[in-house]
Every structure is written in C-alpha cells, then in structure tokens.
N, C-alpha and C positions, 0 to 999 in steps of 0.2 A: 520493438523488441528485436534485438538481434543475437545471434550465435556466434561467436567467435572461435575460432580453432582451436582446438582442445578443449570443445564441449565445454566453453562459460558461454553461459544466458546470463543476459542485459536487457533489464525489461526497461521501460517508455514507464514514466510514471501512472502508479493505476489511478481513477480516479473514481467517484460514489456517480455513477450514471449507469441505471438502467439498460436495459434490451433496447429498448427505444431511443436511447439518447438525453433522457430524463434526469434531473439531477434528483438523487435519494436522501431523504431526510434533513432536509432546509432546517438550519440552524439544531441541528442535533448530530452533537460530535458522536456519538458510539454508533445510531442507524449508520451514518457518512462510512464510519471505520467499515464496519460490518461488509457494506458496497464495496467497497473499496478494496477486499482482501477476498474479496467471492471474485472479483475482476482481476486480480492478481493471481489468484489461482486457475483462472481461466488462460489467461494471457501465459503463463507457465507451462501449462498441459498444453496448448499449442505449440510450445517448442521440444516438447517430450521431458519437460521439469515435475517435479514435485515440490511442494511445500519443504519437504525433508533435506532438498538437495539446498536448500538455498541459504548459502555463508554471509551473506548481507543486506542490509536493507537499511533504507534510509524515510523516514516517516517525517512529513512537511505540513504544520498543522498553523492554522490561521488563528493563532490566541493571542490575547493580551496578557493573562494570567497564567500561571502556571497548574493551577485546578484542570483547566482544559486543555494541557497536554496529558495531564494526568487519567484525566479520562480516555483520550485513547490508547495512551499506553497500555491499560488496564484491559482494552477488548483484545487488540494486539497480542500481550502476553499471555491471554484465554485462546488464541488461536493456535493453530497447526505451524507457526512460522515463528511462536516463542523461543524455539533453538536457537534461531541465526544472530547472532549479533547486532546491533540494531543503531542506527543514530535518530535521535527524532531533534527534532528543530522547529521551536516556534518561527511561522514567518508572518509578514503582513497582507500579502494577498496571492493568491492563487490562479487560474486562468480563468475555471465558469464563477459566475455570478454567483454567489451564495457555498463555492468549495469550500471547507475548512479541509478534509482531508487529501495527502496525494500519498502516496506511497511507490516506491523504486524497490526491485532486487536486484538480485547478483546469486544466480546457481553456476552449479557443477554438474554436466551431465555425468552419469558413468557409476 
C-alpha cells in the first residue's frame, strides 16, 4: 500500500488469507470474496481510508466460466465498496495455491 501526494491510497492487491497467513475458503468464490474485502478494509484503515473514500477498484478472479465471476460480483456489490467503480476480470492464476480472489483499490483521502 502506498499514499501518494494528494492523499490517493494505492492498495497491494488484498487477498482471502487469514491472521495467520491461511488461505480462506479453498475453492469457494464468495467465503475467498468475503476474506478478501474484510483485508481490504483493513489495509485501508491503515492508511486512514474508508471503504466510502475509494473511486476504484479492480477485482481478479480465477474462472473459466462466467457464473464464477458473477458470484463474486454479487458479494462485492453486497458490500461497503458497491460505490466505487469497479473492473473485475477473469484470469488464469493467481499467486497462493488454491486463490480465486485478489482485489486492488484506489481512495481519496480528505
């Protein structure tokens, strides 16, 4: 994560891993989302962000089908970060073993 001058936050993509380093909810796209936007909201509040402050976001989901972006879209748009403008983009692999979720924002301090 970093801040840039003029108060933009640039998060590190979050990813579905626990306190411990644990990856959450192995082969189940909405637990993974769920992890994944509770560690985005964390990673936020470390830079003095809210959910509310944040103008984009880019969601990176490991599907073949398009059902299973649709499913995270669907937790996504149920959360606090439904505001922000969004890209989601199927990809083919992710960095931990078993990821389907990452997710990236982009706030506005102020």
């Amino acid at each position: 994560m970093a801040v840039a001058p003029g108060g933009l936050v640039f998060t590190a993509g979050a990813v579905p891993l626990d306190a411990e380093g644990t990856l959450v909810g192995r082969e189940d796209f909405e637990a993974q989302t769920r992890q994944t936007l509770a560690n985005l909201r964390d990673a936020l509040a470390r830079a003095g962000a809210t959910p509310e402050q944040v103008v984009k976001t880019t969601v990176y989901v490991v599907a073949d089908r398009g059902e299973d972006l649709a499913r995270v879209w669907e937790v996504v748009r149920a959360s606090e970060f439904a505001g922000a403008p969004s890209t989601l983009l199927g990809v083919r692999l992710l960095g931990y073993t078993g990821q389907l979720v990452e997710i990236e924002a982009v706030a506005v301090l102020g």
